[in-house]
C-alpha positions as CSV (number, residue, x, y, z in Angstrom):
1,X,9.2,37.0,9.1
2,X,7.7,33.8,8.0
3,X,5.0,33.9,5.2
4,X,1.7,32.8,5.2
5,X,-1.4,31.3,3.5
6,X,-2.7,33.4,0.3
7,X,-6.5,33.4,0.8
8,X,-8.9,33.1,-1.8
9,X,-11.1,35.7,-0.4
10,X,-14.3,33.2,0.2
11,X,-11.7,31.3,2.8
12,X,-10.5,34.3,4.4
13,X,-9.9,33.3,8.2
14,X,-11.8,36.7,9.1
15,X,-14.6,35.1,8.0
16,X,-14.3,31.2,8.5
17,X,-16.3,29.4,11.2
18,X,-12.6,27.2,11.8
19,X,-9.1,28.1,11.5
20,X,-5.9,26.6,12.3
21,X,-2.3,27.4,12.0
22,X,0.1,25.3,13.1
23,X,3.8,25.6,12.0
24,X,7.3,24.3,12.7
25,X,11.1,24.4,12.8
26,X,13.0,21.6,10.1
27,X,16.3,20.8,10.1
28,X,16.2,19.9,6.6
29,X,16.1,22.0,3.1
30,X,13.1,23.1,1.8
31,X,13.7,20.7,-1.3
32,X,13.4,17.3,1.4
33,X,9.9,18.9,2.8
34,X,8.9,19.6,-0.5
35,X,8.6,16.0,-1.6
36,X,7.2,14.6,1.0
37,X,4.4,16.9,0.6
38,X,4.1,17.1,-2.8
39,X,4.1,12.6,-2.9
40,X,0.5,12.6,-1.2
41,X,0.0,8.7,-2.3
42,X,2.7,8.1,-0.1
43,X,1.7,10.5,3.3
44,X,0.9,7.5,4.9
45,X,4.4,6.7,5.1
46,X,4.9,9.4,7.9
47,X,1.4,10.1,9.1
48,X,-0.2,7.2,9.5
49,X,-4.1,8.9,9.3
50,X,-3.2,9.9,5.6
51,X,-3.3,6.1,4.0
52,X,-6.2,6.9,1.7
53,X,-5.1,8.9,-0.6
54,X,-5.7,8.5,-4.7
55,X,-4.6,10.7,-7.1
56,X,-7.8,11.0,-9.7
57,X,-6.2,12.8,-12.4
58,X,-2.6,10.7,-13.0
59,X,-0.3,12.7,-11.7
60,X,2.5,10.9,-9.7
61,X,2.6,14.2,-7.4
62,X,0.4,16.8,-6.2
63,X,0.8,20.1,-9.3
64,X,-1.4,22.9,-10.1
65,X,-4.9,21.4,-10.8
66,X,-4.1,17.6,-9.4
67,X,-7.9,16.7,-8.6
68,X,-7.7,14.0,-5.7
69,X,-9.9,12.0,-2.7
70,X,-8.9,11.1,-0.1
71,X,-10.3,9.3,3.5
72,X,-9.6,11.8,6.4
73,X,-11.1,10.6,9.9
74,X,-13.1,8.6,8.3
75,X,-14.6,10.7,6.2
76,X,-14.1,10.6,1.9
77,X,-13.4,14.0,0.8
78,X,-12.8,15.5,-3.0
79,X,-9.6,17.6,-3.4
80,X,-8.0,20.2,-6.1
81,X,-4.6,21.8,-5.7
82,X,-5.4,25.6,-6.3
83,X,-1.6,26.9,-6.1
84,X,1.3,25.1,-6.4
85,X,4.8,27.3,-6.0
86,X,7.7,24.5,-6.0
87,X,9.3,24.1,-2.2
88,X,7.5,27.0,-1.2
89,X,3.4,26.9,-1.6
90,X,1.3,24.0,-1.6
91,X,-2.8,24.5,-1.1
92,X,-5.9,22.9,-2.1
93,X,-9.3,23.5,-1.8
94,X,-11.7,20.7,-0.1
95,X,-15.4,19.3,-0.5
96,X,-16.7,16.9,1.9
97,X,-18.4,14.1,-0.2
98,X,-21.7,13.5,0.2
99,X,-22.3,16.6,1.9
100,X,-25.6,18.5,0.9
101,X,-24.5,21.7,2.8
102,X,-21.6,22.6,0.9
103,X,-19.4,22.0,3.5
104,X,-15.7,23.2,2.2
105,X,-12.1,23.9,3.5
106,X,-9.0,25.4,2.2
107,X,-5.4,24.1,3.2
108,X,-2.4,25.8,2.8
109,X,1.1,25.1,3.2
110,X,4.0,27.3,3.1
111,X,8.1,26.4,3.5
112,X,10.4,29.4,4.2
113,X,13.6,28.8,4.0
114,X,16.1,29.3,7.3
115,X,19.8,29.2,7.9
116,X,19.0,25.6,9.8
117,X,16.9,24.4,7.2
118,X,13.1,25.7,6.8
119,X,9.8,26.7,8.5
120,X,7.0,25.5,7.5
121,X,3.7,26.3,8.1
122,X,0.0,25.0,7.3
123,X,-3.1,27.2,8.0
124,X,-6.8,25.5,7.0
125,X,-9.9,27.3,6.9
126,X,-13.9,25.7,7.5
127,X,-17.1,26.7,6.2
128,X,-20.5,24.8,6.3
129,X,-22.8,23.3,8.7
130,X,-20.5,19.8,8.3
131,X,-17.8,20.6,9.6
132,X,-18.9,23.3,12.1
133,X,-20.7,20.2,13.6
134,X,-18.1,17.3,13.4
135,X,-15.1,19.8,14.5
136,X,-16.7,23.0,16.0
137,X,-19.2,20.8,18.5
138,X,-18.0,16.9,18.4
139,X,-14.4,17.1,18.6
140,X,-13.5,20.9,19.0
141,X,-9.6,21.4,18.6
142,X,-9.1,18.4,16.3
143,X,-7.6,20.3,13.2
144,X,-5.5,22.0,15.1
145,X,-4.4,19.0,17.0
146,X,-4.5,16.4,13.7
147,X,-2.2,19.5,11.8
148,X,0.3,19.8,14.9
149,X,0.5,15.8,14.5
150,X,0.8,16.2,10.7
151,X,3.8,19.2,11.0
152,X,5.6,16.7,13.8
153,X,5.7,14.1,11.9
154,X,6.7,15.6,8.5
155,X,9.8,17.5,10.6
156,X,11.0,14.0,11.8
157,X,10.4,12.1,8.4
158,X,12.2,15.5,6.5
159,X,15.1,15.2,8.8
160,X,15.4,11.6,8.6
161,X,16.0,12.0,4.8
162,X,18.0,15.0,5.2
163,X,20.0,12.8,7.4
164,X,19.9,10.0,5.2
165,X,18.5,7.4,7.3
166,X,15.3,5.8,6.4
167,X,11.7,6.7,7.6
């Protein structure tokens, strides 16, 4: 049984206007996925949408309380990680900028490991009149779709290390 997100209760899924989970197989230890996820500046180097990504509060690597921005879609969001559980759980908490709704998500990330390496899995939660218009009406599907991409991509670039062959 794989685990999943732990919800703050104000992003429970149950009571989210979007949710998507979206998870895969790796053929590499938890350790290898853990640092690519953990290295946000460098995202980019395996998921091409992720190239604007600054760390605000001088950290080299995402940790428990990291404040950070980045560009997603073209839009500038404002980021703290809210749990941070070394090669296992990874989530932060999102605030669109320049949103007067109050528009916020919650991203979680979870690596279990497996005999052939680990599972991991990302569930995100939605609230607010922003994003219910940009992903429930303009573009519905898109997280789960730009998530699947993300979890593809971070297999291949995990296993690529694991294998010892460049990115």
């Amino acid at each position: 049984m794989y685990n999943h997100v732990l919800w703050p209760e104000q992003f429970d899924p149950k009571i989210s206007a979007i949710y998507a989970l979206n998870d895969i197989d790796v053929k590499a230890p938890p350790e290898v996925v853990w640092e690519l996820l953990v290295d946000a500046k460098n995202w980019s180097s395996y998921f091409p949408p992720e190239d604007q990504v600054s760390i605000l509060t001088g950290e080299p690597k995402l940790a428990l309380g990291t404040r950070y921005s980045r560009v997603t879609v073209g839009f500038p969001m404002s980021l703290v990680v809210t749990e941070c559980e070394p090669g296992r759980r990874l989530a932060w908490k999102t605030i669109v900028d320049g949103d007067e709704t109050g528009s916020t998500a919650y991203h979680g990330w979870v690596i279990t490991p497996t005999d052939a390496g680990c599972h991991v899995l990302t569930e995100e939660t939605q609230q607010g009149p922003w994003f219910l218009d940009m992903l429930g009406r303009k573009h519905p599907g898109g997280l789960y779709r730009y998530h699947q991409q993300w979890v593809e991509d971070l297999a291949r670039a995990a296993e690529a290390e694991a294998a010892g062959t460049a990115r």
